[in-house]
N, C-alpha and C positions, 0 to 999 in steps of 0.2 A: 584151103588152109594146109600149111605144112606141116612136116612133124616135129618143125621148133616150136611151130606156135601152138599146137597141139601137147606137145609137155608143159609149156607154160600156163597154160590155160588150166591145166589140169592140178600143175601146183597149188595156183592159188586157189582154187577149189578147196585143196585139200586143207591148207591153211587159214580159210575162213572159216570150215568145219569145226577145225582145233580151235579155232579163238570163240566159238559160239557154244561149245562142249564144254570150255574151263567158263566162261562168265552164268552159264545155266545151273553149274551144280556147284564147286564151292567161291564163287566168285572174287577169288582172287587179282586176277588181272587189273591194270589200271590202279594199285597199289589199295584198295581197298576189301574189306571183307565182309560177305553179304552175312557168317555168322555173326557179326558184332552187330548186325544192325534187322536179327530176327526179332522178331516178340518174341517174348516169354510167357510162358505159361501163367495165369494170374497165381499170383503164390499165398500162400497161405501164414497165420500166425505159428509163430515157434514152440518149441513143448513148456516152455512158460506162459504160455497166452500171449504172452504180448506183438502185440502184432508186426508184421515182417516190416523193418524199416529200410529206409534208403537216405545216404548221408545226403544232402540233395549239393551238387556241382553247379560249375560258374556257366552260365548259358540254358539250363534245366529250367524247367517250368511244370506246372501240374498239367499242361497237355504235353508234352514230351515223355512224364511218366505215363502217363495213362498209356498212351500208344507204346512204350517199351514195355509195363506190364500186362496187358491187353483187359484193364479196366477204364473205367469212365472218369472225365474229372468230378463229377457229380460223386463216385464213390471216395475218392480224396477226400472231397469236403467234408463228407458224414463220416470216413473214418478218423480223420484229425479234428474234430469240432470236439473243442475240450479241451485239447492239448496244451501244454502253458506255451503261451505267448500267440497260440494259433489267432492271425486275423481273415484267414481268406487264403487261399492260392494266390491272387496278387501280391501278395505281401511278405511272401517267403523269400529265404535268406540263403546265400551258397551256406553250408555249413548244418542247417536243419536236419532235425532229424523226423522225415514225411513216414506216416502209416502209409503204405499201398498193399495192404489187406486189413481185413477186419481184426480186433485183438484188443487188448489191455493196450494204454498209451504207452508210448516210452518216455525216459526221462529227456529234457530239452538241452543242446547242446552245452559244454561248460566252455564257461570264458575266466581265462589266466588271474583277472583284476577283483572276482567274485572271493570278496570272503565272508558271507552269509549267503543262505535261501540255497535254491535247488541248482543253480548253475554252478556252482563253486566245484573247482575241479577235486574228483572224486565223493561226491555226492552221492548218497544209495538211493533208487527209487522206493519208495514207502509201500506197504503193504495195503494203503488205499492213497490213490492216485488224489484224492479231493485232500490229502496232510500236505502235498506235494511245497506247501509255502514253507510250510514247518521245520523242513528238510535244515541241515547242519543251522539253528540258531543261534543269534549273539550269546556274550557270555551276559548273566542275572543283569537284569535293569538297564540292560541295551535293546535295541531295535532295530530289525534289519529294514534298511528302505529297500524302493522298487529299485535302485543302479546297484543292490548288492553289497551295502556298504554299513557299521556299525554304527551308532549315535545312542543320545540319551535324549535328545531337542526335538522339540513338535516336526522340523521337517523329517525327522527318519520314524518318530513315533505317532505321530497322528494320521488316523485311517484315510483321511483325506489327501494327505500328501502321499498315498499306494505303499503304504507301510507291510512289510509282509509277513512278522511274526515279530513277538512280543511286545506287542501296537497296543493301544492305550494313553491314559491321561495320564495313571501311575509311574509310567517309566521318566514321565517329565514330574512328576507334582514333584517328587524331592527336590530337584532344585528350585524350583518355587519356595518351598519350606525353608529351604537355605535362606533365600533373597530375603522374604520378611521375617525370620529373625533378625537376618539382621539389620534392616529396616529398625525392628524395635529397640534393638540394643545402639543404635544413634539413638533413636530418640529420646531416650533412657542417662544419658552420658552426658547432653548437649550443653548443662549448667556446665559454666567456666569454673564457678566456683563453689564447693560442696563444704557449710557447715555443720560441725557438729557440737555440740556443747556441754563440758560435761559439770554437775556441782556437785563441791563438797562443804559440808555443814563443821561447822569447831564451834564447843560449848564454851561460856564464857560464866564467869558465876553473875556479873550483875548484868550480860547483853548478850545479845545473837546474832552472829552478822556472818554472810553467806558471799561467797566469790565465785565468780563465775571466770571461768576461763576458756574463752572459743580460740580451736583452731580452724586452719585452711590448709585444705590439699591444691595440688598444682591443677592446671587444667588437664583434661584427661584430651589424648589426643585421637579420634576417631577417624581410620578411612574410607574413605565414600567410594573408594571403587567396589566394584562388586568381587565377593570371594571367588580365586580364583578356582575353576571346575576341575574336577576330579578325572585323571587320565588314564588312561591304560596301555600300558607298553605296545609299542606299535613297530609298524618295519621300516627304516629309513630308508631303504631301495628297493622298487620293484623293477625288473624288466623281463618280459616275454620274448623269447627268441623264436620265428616261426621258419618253417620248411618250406612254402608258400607266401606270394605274396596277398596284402592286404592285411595280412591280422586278424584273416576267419578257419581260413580251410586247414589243414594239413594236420601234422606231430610239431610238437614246441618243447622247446626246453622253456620252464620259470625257473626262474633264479631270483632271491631275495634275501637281503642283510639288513647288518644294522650299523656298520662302521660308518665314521665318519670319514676325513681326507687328511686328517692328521692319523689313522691306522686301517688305512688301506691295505688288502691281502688281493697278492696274485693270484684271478684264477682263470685255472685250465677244465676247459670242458672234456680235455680226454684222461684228465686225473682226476682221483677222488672227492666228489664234492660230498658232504653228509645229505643225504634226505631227509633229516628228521627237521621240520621246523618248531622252531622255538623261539623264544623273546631273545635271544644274547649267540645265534649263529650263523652263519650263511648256509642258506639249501641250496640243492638244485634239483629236478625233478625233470626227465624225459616223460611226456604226455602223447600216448598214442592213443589209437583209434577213434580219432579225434577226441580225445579229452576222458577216455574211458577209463582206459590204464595208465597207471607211470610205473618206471623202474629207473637206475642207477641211470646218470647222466653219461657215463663211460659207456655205457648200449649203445649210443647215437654216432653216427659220425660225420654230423650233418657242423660243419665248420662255414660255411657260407651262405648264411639266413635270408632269404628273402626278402624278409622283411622283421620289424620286432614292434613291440610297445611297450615304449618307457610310463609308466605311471608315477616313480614319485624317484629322486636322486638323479645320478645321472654315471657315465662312466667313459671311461678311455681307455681302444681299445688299441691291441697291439699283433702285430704281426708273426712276433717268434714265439716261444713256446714259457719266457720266462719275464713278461711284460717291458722288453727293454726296446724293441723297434715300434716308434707308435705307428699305428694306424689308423688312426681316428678319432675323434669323439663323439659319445650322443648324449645332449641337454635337452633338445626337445621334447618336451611329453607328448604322448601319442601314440598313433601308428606312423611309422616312418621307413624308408628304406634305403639301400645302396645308389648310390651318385645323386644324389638329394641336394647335397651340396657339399663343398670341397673337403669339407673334414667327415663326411658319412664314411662308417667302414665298410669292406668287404669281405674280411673276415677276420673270424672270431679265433684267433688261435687262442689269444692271449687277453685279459683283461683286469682292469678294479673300477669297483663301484662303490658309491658313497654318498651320503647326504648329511648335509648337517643339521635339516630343519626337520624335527619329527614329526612322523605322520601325522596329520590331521584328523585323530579320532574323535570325536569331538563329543 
């Protein structure tokens, strides 16, 4: 051996040292890192009790937690058993919010379209976790169903259809009471022709003689549709703008109005939209930590969504800052997203939204 091949030899000694040194201790090399992929110490419930949560990601499963918190899925299942909507480990959802320690539940993810029950965004967890249905209810003699949604009719107030607060027969029997009154009062009307008769006597010195004089009223006309039901100001536009695609995971701006397409108003997500909602204005609301907090829609500078869901209206959106270059439209309801088809937008500088058929509160 010479003493070329002798340095040589010796380099690469020295260099497989070096690659065996860095992959042993922070294992860098190879573009990944062996801290991202330690266990963790099992962790514990927070100084509120409730127990340590993890938003659960796209790909995650309750064996993936269990081995990144170095617990069992056996303990998953016992410490989420309870939980609202909990059906099992197989059954969870990217977006979840999984116990992986022991503790008080937490409140269950919020979704944009929820305006009753405990998902509805900005929802407080109850000081006993078993009110948890009770959480934000319709306004008097409504009833939230199981999709979240207000009513006064057997499907959102009867226990059987998964009714979740203010459930009952009474929130229906009034309109019952309606129907057969007025049931009765047809039945009551239904003569074409109502006499009355009325006599007056004149004294006579040698006779008596009495006149009778009947009238007729017209027919009374009575209608047979049922009275129409009693409404409550609703939103003519919903849409959810997400960070993320699918319409589970991420931060969202909701936005929601009530204009029609005869007084459509330009709006900019990076100008001031109101957050106050009300029957007669347009909001807008940035929702972070999935769905925990919101603040002013001007916070965000998320102009190219993901993805969004439309629930009720529909809008057109535009590319410049003051709705005059279009970029788009979206009618579909749903979840829906960019290049969907030719008119789906890509972003949202610019926009107006509108509907002209009111919500269906029903």
């Amino acid at each position: 051996m010479n003493a070329m091949n002798f340095i040589q030899i010796f380099a690469i000694s020295l260099f497989w040292n070096h690659i065996t040194a860095l992959t042993s201790s922070e294992g860098y090399l190879w573009g990944s890192s062996s801290k991202a992929l330690q266990k963790r110490n099992a962790p514990v419930a927070g100084a509120d009790g409730i127990c340590f949560t993890h938003t659960l990601q796209r790909g995650e499963n309750c064996a993936t937690l269990a081995s990144t918190y170095s617990v069992s899925v056996a303990d998953i299942e016992i410490w989420n058993t309870g939980s609202w909507g909990w059906k099992g480990c197989p059954e969870i959802m990217p977006g979840d919010f999984i116990c992986v320690s022991s503790g008080g539940l937490p409140m269950p993810k919020a979704l944009p379209d929820a305006v009753c029950g405990p998902q509805t965004p900005g929802a407080v967890r109850p000081a006993n976790y078993v009110d948890l249905a009770s959480v934000k209810p319709c306004l008097p003699g409504g009833c939230c169903s199981r999709w979240f949604q207000c009513g006064n009719s057997s499907a959102f107030c009867d226990p059987d259809n998964g009714c979740l607060s203010g459930c009952g027969s009474f929130a229906f029997k009034e309109v019952a009471d309606v129907l057969k009154k007025e049931a009765h009062k047809q039945a009551t009307l239904t003569t074409s022709v109502v006499s009355t008769t009325s006599t007056t006597s004149k004294e006579k010195p040698t006779s008596e003689s009495t006149t009778s004089t009947t009238k007729t009223k017209k027919p009374v006309a009575v209608s047979t549709d049922p009275p129409e039901p009693e409404t409550e100001p609703g939103i003519d536009w919903v849409i959810t703008l997400y960070e993320e695609k699918g319409c589970e995971c991420g931060n969202y701006y909701a936005l929601q109005g009530h204009n029609t397409d005869k007084n459509m108003e330009c709006l900019n997500l990076q100008a001031w939209i109101s957050t106050e909602i009300t029957n007669d204005k347009t909001s807008c609301r940035w929702w972070t930590e999935r769905g925990l907090k919101w603040q002013k829609c001007t916070k965000s500078k998320l102009l190219e969504p993901k993805s969004w869901y439309l629930k009720f209206g529909g809008c057109s959106v535009f590319t410049d800052p003051n709705c005059q270059v279009d970029g788009g439209h979206i009618s579909k309801k749903g979840c829906h997203g960019p290049k969907e088809s030719y008119w789906s937008p890509d972003e949202f500088t610019s926009f107006m939204c509108f509907n002209n058929t009111p919500w269906p509160y029903i």
